[in-house]
Z-matrix of the N, CA and C atoms (Angstrom, degrees):
N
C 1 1.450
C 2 1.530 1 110.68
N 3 1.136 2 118.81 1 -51.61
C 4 1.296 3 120.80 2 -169.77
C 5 1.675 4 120.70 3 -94.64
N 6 1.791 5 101.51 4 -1.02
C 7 1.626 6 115.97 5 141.43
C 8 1.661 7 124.75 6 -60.64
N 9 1.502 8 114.27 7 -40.24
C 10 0.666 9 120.41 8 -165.61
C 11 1.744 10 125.23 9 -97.20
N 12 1.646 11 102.74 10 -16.03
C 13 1.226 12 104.07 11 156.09
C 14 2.083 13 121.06 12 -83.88
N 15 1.642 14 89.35 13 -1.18
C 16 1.888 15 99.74 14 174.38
C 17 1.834 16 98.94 15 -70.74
N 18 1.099 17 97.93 16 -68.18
C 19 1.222 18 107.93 17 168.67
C 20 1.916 19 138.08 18 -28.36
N 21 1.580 20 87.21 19 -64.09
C 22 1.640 21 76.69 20 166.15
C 23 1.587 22 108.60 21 -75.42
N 24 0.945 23 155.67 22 4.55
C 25 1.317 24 144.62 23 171.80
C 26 1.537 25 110.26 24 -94.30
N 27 1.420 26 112.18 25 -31.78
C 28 1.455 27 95.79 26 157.57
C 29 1.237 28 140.88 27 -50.82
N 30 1.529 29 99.09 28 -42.76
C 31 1.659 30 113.78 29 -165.87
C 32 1.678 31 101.35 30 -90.10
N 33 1.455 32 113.24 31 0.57
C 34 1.604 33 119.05 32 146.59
C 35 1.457 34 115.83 33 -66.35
N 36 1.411 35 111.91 34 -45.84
C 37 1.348 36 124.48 35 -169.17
C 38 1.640 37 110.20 36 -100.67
N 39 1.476 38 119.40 37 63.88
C 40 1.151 39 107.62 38 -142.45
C 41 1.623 40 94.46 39 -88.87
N 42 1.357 41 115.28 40 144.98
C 43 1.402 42 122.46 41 173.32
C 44 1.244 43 120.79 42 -113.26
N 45 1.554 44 111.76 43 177.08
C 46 1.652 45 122.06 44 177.63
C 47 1.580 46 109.55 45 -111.69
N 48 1.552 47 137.91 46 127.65
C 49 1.034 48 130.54 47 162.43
C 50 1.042 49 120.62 48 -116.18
N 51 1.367 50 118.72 49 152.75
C 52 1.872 51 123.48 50 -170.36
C 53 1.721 52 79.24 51 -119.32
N 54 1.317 53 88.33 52 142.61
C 55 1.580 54 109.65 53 177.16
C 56 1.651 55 98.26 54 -145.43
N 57 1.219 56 102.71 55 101.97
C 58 1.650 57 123.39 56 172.39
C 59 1.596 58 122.79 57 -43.40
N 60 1.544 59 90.35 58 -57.78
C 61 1.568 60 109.89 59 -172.16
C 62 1.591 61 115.18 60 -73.42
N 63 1.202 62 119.40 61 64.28
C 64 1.673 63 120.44 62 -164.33
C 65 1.290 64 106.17 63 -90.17
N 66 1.827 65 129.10 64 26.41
C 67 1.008 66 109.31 65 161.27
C 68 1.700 67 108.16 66 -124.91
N 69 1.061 68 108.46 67 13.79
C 70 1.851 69 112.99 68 -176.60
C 71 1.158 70 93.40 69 -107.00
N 72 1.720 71 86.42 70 147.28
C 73 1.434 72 111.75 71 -175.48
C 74 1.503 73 117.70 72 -58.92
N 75 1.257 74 111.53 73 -55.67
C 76 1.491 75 123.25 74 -164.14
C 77 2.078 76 98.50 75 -63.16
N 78 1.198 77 112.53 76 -44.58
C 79 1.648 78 111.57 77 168.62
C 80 1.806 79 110.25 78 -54.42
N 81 1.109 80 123.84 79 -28.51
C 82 1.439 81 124.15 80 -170.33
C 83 1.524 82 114.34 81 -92.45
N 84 1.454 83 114.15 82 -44.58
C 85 1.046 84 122.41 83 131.55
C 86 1.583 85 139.15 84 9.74
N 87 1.533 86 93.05 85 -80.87
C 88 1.498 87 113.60 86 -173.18
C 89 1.459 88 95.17 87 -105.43
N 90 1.023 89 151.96 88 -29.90
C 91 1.851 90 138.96 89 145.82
C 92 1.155 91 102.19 90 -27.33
N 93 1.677 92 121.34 91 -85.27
C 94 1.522 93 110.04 92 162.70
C 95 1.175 94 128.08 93 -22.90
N 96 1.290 95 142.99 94 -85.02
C 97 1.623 96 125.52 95 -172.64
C 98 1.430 97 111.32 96 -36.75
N 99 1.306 98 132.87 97 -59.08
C 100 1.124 99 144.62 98 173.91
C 101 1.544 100 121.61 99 -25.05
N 102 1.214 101 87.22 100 -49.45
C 103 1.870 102 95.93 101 170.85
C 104 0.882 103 121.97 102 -80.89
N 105 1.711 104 124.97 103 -41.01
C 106 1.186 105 144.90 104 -155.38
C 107 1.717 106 91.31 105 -70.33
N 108 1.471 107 128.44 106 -52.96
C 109 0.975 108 132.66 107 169.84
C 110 1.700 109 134.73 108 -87.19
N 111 1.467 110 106.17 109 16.68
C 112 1.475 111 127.29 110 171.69
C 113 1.154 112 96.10 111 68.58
N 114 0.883 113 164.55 112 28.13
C 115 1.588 114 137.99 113 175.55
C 116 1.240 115 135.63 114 -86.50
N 117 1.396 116 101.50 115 1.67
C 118 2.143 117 114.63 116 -176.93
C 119 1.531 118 91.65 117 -163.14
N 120 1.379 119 99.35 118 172.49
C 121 1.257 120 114.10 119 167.39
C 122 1.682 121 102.29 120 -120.79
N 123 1.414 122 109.66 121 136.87
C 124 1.690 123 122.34 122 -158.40
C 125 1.645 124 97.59 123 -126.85
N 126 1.475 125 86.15 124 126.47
C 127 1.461 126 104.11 125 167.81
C 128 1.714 127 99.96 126 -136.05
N 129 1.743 128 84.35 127 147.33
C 130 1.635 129 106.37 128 -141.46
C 131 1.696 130 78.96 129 -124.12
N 132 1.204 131 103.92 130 131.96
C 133 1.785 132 115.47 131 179.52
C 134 2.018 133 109.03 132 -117.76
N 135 1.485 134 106.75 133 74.32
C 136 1.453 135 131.09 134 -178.95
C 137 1.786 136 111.68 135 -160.10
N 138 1.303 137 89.23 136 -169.98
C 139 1.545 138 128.07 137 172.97
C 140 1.558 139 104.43 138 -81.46
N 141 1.308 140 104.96 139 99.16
C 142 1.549 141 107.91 140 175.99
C 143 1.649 142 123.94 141 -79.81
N 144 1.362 143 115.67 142 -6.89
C 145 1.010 144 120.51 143 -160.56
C 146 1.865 145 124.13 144 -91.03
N 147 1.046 146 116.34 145 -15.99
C 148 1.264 147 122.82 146 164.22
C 149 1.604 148 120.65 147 -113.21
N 150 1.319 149 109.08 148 -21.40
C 151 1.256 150 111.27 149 149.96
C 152 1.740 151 140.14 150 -58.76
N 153 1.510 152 105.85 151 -22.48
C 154 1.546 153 113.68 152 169.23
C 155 1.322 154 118.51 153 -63.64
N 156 1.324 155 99.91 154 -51.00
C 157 1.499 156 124.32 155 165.46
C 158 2.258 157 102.19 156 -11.68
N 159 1.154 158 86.30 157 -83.88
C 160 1.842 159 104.69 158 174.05
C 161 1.520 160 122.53 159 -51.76
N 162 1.562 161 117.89 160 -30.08
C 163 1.358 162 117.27 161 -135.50
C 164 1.590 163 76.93 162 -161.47
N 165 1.483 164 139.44 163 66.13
C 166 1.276 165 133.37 164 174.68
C 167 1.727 166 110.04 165 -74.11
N 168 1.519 167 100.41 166 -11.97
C 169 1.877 168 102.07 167 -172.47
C 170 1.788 169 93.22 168 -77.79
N 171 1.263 170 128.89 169 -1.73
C 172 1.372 171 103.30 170 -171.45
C 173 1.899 172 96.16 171 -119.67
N 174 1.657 173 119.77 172 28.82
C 175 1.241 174 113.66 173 134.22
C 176 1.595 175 127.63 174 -55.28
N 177 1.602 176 105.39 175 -34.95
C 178 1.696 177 99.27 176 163.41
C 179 1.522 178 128.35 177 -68.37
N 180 1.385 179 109.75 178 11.78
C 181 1.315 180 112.37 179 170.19
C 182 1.325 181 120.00 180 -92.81
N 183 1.377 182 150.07 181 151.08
C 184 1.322 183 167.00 182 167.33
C 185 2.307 184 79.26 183 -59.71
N 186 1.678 185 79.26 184 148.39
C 187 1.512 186 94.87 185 175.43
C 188 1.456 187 102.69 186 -153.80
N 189 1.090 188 104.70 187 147.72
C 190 1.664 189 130.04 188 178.02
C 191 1.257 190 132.59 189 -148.36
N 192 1.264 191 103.82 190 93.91
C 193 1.704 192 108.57 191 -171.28
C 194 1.723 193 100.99 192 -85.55
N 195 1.611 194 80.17 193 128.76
C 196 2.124 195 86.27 194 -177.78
C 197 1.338 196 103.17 195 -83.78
N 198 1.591 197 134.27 196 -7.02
C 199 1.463 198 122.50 197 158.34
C 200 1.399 199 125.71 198 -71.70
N 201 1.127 200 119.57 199 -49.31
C 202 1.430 201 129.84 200 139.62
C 203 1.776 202 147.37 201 2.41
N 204 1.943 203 79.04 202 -85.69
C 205 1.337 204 102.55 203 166.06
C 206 1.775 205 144.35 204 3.63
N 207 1.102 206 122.85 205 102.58
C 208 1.636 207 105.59 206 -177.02
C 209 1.915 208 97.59 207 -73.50
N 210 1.278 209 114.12 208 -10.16
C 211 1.392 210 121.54 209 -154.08
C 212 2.173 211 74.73 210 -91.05
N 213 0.827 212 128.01 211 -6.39
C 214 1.723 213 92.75 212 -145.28
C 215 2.053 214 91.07 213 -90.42
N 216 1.088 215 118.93 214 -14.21
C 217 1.310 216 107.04 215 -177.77
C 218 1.356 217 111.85 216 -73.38
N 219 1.602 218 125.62 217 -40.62
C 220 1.557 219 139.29 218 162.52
C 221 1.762 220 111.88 219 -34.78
N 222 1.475 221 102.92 220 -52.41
C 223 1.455 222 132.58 221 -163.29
C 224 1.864 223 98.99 222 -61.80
N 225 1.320 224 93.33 223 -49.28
C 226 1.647 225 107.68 224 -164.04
C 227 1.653 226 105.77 225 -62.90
N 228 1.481 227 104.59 226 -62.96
C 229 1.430 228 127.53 227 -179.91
C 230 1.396 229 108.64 228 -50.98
N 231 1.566 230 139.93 229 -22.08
C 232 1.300 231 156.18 230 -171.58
C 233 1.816 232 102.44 231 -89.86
N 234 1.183 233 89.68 232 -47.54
C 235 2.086 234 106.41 233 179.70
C 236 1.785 235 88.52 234 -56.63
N 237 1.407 236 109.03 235 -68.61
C 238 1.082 237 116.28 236 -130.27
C 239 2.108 238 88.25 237 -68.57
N 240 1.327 239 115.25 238 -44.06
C 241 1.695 240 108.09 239 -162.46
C 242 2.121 241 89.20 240 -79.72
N 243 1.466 242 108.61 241 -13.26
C 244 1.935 243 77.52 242 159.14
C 245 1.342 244 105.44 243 -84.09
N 246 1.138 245 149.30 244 -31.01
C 247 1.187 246 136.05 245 -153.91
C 248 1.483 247 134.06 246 -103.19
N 249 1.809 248 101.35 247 -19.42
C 250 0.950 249 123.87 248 -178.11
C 251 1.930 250 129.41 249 -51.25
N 252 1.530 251 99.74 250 -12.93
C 253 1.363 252 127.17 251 -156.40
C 254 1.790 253 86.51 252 -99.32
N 255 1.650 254 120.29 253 -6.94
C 256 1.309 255 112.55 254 -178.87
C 257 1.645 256 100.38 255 -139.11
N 258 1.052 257 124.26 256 45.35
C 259 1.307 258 133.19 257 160.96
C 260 1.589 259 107.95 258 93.39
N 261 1.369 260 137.18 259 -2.34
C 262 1.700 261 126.32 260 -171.52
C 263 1.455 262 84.75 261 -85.22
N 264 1.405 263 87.22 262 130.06
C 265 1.868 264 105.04 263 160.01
C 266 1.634 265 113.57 264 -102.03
N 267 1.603 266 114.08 265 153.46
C 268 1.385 267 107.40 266 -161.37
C 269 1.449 268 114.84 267 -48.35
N 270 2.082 269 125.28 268 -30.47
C 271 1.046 270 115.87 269 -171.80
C 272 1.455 271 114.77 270 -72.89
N 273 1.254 272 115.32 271 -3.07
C 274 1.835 273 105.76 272 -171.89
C 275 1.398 274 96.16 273 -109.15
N 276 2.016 275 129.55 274 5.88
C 277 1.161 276 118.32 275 153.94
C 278 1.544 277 118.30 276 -84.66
């Protein structure tokens, strides 16, 4: 009962989650439930393509492959001037 009034108040409060780890099970998993029962909108930061295969409910997820990416040169250059002040050079961003 009191899952289920958590629940509808989420999907009042509906949110966005980024989930990094888009190739472990236990993250795909719980993306799945998530959708399966509407409660967020999930964006998955991997390789979508052999993973649908298993887990076709998380085609309703937003996807972003960081190899890919039009974002990843912005992304890199951002890594690299925080970090640069502690040894990352642009190629290991």
């Amino acid at each position: 009962m009191i899952i289920e009034k958590l629940k509808e108040i989420v999907k009042l409060n509906r949110k966005r989650i980024v989930l990094p780890e888009a190739e472990d099970e236990r993250v795909l998993e719980a993306a799945s439930s998530v959708l399966k029962e509407n409660l967020a909108d999930i964006i998955l930061i991997g390789n979508k393509d052999k993973i649908l295969e298993k887990y076709p409910i998380l085609s309703k997820a937003m996807w972003i492959n960081p190899n890919t990416s039009e974002l990843l040169d912005n992304y890199s250059n951002k890594l690299y001037e925080l970090r640069k002040e502690k040894g990352m050079t642009k190629e290991a961003a």
